[in-house]
C-alpha positions in Angstrom: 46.1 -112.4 4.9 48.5 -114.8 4.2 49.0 -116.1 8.3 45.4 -116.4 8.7 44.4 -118.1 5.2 47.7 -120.1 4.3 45.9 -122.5 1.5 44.3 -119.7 -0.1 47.4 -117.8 -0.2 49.3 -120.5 -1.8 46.8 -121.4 -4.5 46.5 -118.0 -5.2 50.8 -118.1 -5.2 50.7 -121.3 -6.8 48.2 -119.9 -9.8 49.9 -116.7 -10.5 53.1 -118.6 -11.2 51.8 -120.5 -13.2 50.3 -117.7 -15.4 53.7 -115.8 -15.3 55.6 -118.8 -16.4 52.9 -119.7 -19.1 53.3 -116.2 -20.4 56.9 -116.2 -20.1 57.2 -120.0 -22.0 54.5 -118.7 -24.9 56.9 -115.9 -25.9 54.3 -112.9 -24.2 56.3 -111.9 -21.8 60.1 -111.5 -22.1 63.0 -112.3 -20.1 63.4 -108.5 -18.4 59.6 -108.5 -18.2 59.4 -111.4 -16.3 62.5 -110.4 -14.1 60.6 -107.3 -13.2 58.0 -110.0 -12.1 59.5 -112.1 -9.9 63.0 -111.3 -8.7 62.0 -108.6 -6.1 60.1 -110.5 -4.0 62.2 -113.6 -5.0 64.9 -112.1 -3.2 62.3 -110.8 -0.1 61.4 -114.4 0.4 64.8 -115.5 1.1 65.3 -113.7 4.5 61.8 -114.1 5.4 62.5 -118.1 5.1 65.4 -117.6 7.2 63.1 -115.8 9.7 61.8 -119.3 10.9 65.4 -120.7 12.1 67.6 -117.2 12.8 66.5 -114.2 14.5 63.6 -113.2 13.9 63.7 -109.8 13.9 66.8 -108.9 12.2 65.7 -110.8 9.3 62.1 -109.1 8.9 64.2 -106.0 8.7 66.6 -107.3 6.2 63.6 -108.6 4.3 62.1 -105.1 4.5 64.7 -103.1 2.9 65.5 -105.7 0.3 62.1 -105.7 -1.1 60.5 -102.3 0.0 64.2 -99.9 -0.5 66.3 -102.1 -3.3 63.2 -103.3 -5.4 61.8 -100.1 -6.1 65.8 -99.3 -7.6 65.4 -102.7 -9.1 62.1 -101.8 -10.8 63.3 -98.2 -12.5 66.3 -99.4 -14.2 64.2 -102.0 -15.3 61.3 -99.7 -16.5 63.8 -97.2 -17.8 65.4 -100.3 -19.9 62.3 -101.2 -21.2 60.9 -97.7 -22.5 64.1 -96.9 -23.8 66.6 -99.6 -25.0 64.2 -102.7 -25.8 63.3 -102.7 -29.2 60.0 -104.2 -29.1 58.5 -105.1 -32.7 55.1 -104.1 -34.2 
């Protein structure tokens, strides 16, 4: 979606940022929370950027096993840290 309708894609980019952020600044959302959010594909992007001026193909595939293979490690620790060692008031 995001080759064939690139302004939609970024307003829609553009708008959940600013939600997470918002969220994040207001105190509804906390620092691991919002970590879980964004780092993942923050780190995806990077070789995905690169894509454009290296090669092409080795960088998809980098891109690939960072987001698809290391996120979903990334996202239960996380998980795991936040149903058992965040103390989250009531």
């Amino acid at each position: 979606m995001y080759k064939s309708k690139q302004r939609a894609a970024s307003v829609i980019t553009l708008i959940s940022g600013i939600i997470l952020v918002y969220a994040f600044i207001k105190g509804d959302m906390n620092l691991v929370q919002f970590a879980v959010a964004v780092l993942p594909a923050s780190l995806a992007t990077i070789p995905l950027y690169l894509s454009l001026f290296t090669q092409k193909d080795k960088m998809f595939d980098i891109a690939d096993v960072l987001y698809h293979q290391i996120a979903m490690l990334f996202f239960l620790i996380f998980i795991f840290y936040i149903l058992f060692f965040h103390y989250i008031p009531v």
